[in-house]
NUMARLO-155821 format. One record per residue (C-alpha): x, y, z; residue in one letter. Coordinates in nm, 3 decimals, always signed. Example, Ala and Ser with C-alpha at 12.3 -4.5 7.8 and 13.67 -1.06 7.14 Angstrom:
<sites>
        px        py        pz   code
    +1.230    -0.450    +0.780      a
    +1.367    -0.106    +0.714      s
</sites>
This chain:
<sites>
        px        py        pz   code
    -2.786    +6.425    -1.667      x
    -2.572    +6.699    -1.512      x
    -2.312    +6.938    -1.531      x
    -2.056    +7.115    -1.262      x
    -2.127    +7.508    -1.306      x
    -1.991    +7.792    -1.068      x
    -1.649    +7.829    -0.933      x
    -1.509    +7.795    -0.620      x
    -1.646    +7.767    -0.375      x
    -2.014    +7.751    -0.563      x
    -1.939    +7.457    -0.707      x
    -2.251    +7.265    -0.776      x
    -2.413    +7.041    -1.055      x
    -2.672    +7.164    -1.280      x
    -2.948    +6.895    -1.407      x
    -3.007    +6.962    -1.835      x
    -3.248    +6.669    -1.942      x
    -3.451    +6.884    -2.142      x
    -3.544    +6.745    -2.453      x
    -3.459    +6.428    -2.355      x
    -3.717    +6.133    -2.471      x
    -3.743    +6.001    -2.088      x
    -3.607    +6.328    -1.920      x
    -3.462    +6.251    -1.574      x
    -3.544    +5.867    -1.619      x
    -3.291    +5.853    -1.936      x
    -3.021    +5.594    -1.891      x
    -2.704    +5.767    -2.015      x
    -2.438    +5.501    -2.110      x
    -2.135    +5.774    -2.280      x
    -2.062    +6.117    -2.320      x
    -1.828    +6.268    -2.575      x
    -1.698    +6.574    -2.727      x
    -1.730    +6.576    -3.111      x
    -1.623    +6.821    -3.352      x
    -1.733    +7.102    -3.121      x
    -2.039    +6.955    -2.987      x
    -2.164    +6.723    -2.730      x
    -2.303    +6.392    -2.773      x
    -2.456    +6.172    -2.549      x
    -2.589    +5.748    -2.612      x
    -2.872    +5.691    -2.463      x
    -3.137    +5.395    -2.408      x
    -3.338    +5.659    -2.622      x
    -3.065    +5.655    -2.885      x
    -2.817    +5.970    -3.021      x
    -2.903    +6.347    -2.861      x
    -2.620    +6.659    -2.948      x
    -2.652    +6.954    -2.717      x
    -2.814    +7.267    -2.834      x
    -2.862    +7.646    -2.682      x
    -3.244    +7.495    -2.612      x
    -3.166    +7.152    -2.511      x
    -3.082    +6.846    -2.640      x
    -3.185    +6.708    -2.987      x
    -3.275    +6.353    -3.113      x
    -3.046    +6.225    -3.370      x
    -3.178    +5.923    -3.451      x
    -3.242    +5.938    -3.818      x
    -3.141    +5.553    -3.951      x
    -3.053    +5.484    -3.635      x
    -3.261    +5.131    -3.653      x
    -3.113    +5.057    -3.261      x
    -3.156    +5.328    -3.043      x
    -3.021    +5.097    -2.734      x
    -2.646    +5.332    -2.780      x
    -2.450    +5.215    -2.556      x
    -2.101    +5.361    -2.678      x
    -1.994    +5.653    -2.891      x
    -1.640    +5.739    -3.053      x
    -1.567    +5.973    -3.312      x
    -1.262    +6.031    -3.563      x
    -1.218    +6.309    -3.846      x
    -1.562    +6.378    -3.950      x
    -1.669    +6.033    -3.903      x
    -1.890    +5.962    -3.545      x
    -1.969    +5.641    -3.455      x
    -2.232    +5.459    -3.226      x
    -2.245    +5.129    -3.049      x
    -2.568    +4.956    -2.974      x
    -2.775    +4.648    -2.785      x
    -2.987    +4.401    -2.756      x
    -3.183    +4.435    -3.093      x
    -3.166    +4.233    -3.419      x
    -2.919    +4.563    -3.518      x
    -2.687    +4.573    -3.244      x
    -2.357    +4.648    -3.318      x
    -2.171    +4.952    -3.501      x
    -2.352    +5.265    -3.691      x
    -2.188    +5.504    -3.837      x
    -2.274    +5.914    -3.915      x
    -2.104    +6.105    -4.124      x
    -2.265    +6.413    -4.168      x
    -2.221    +6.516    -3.736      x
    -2.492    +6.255    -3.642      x
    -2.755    +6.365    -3.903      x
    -2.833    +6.033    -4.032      x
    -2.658    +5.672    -3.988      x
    -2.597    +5.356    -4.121      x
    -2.545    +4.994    -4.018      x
    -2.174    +4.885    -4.048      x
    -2.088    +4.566    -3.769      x
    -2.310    +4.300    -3.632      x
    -2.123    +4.236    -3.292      x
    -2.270    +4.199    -2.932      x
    -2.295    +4.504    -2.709      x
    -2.099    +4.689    -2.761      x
    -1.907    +4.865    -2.460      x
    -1.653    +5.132    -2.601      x
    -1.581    +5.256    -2.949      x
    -1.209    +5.401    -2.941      x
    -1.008    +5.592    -3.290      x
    -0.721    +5.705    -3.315      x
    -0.709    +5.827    -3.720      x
    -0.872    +5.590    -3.975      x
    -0.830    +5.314    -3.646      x
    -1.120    +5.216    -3.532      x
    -1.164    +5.007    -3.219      x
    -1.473    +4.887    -3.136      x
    -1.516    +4.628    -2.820      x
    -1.794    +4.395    -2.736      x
    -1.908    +4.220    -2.425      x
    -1.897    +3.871    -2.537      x
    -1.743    +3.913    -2.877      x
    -1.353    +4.037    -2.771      x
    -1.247    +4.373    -2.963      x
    -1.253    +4.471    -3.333      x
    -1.060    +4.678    -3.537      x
    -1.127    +4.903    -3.858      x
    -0.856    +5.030    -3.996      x
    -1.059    +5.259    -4.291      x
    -1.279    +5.459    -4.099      x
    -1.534    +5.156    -4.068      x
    -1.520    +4.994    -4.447      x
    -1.368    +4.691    -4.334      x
    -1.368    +4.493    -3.950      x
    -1.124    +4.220    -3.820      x
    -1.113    +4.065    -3.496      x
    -0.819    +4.117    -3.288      x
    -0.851    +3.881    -3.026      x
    -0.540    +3.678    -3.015      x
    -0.392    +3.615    -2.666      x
    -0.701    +3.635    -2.489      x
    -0.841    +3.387    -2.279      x
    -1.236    +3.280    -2.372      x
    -1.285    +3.519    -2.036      x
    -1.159    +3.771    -2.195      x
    -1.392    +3.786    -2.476      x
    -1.626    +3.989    -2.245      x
    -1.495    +4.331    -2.234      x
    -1.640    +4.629    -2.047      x
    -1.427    +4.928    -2.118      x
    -1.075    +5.007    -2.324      x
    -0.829    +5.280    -2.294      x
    -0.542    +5.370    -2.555      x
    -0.220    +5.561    -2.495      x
    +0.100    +5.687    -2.770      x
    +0.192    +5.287    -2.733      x
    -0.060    +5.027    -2.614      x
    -0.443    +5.003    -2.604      x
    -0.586    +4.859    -2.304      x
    -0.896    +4.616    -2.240      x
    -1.079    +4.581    -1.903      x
    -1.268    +4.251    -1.888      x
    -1.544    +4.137    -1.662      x
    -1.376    +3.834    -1.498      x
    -1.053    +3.811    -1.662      x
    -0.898    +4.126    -1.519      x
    -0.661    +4.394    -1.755      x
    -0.517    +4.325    -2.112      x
    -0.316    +4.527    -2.313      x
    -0.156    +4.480    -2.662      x
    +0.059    +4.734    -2.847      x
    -0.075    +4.919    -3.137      x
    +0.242    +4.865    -3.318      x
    +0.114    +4.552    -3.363      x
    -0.232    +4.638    -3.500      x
    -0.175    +4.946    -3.682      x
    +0.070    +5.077    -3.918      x
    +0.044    +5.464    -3.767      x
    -0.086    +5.535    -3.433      x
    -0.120    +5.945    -3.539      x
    -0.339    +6.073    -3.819      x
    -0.104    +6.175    -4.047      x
    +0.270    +6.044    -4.116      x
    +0.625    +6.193    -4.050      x
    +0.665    +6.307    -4.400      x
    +0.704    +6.670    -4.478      x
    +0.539    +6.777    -4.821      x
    +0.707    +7.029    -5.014      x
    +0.341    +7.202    -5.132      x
    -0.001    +7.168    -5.067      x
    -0.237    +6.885    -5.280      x
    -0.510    +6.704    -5.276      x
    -0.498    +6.369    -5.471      x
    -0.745    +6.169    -5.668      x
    -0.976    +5.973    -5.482      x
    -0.957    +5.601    -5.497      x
    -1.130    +5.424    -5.610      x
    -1.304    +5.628    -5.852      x
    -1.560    +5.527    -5.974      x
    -1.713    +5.434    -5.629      x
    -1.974    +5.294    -5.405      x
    -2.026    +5.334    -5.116      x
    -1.672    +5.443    -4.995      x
    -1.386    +5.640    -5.099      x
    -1.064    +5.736    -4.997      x
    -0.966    +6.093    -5.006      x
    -0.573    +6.163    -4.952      x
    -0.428    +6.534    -4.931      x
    -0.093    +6.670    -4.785      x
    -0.026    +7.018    -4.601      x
    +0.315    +7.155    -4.640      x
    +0.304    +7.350    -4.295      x
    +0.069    +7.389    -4.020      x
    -0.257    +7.551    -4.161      x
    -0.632    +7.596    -4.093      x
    -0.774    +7.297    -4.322      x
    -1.150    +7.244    -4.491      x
    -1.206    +6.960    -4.721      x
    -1.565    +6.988    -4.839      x
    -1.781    +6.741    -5.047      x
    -2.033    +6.924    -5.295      x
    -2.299    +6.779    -5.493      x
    -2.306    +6.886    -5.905      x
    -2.550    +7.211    -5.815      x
    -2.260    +7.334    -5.565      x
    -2.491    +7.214    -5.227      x
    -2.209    +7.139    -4.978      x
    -2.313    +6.787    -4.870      x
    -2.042    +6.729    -4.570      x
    -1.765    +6.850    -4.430      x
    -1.532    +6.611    -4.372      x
    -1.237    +6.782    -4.207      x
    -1.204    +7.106    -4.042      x
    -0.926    +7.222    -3.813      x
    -0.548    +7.283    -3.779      x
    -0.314    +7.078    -3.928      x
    +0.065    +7.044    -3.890      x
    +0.257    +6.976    -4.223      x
    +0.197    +6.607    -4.324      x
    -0.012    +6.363    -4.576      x
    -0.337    +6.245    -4.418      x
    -0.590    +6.051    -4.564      x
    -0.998    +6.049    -4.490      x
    -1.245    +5.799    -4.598      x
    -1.580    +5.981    -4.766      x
    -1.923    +5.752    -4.703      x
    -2.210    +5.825    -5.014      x
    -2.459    +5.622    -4.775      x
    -2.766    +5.779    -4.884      x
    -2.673    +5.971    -5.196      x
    -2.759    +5.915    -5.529      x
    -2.558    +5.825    -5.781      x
    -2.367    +6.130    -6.008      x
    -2.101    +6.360    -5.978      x
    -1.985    +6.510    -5.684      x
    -1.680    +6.741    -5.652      x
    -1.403    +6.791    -5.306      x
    -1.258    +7.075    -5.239      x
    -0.961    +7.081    -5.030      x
    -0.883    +7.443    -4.876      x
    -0.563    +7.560    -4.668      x
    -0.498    +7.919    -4.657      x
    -0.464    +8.072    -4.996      x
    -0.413    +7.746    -5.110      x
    -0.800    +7.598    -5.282      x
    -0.787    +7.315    -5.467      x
    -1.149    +7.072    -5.621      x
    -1.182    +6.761    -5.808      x
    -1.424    +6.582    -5.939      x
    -1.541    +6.195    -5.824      x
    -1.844    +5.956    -5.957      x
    -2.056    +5.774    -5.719      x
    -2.215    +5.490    -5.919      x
    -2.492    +5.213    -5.750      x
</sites>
């Protein structure tokens, strides 16, 4: 892999494979931004760039043939190959540890836009989550059986797009698919709050709604009953609005665990029970 360092006119690409399972032999099928960091799928699986390299994050990761990545709040998502777990795994902890969530064929491009999640498969059309990866439905309607193989997507303010591998360009709007294309709505809260998650009791996932009466630097933080923080699950600016976050206790025992939502001055926790 490589980089463009220097400025004009030094331009020149700079080769960083350190740390890298197969170093320069590593096939490297997407790069994304995430959350700060950079993330790269591999034929090695999941590596995030470090000061000293890059570092394997494969933990539950039982298909390490990534062939797409995507990632939405503080959710980040991989697509995988040719194994008996190909399909869609999901991290939510920065790509600490995953878990299995879609059986589909490889799959070629993992797209979000909010809780939207758009997953597409070469053989198996495109799928759509519309809860941060609870739930999947295939949203193939219109297409041709050509069109079931689909090599890439694209998404813009109105339409997301599908390039196929011998059925050309489709396109369908997301009015059609989705109920809001941004994170958060057009309402204006008069005050901060962070609402009770639903449902509650829970297992394994739960919805976490809060709104944000003007723009603010937000945190909402999941702890577990000794006050460890076990996630983050938002952090950054957000304009005034209600948004809504899905929280995934893959991996957690059962108990008490507490959110706390912070904005400014504003700080506001409450309590939720995971039960398995």
């Amino acid at each position: 892999m490589y980089i463009l360092k220097g400025g004009p006119p030094n331009e020149y690409w700079d080769r960083i494979n350190n740390g890298l399972y197969s170093g320069d032999f590593t096939i490297v099928r997407d790069v994304i931004e995430f959350n700060g960091d950079v993330f790269i799928g591999t034929n090695s699986g999941v590596y995030k760039r470090t000061s000293s390299g890059w570092i394997e994050k494969n933990v539950g990761l039982t298909n390490t043939n990534v062939t797409a990545l995507g990632g939405s709040g503080s959710f980040l998502f991989a697509g995988t190959n040719t194994s008996s777990t190909e399909g869609v795994f999901i991290s939510s902890d920065h790509g600490e540890s995953w878990s299995f969530l879609l059986t589909i064929p490889w799959v070629t491009s993992i797209q979000a836009i909010g809780p939207n999640i758009f997953a597409s498969s070469y053989g198996d059309g495109i799928w759509l989550s519309i809860d941060y990866g609870s739930s999947w439905t295939q949203i193939n309607d219109g297409f041709s059986s050509s069109a079931y193989y689909v090599l890439s997507t694209g998404i813009n303010d109105k339409y997301i797009y599908a390039g196929t591998n011998a059925s050309g360009v489709w396109r369908r709007e997301l009015t059609e698919l989705i109920t809001d294309v941004n994170s958060g709505n057009n309402l204006t809260p008069s005050e901060f709050y962070l609402e009770q998650n639903y449902p509650n009791p829970f297992n394994p996932s739960t919805s976490i709604q809060y709104q944000v009466s003007s723009i603010s630097q937000v945190t909402l933080k999941v702890y577990d009953i000794l006050g460890n923080e076990i996630v983050t699950l938002v952090n950054e600016e957000k304009p005034a609005g209600i948004y809504e976050i899905a929280f995934y206790a893959t991996g957690l025992s059962s108990g008490i665990y507490f959110y706390k939502l912070s904005a400014g001055s504003f700080v506001q926790t409450r309590k939720m029970l995971l039960v398995k």
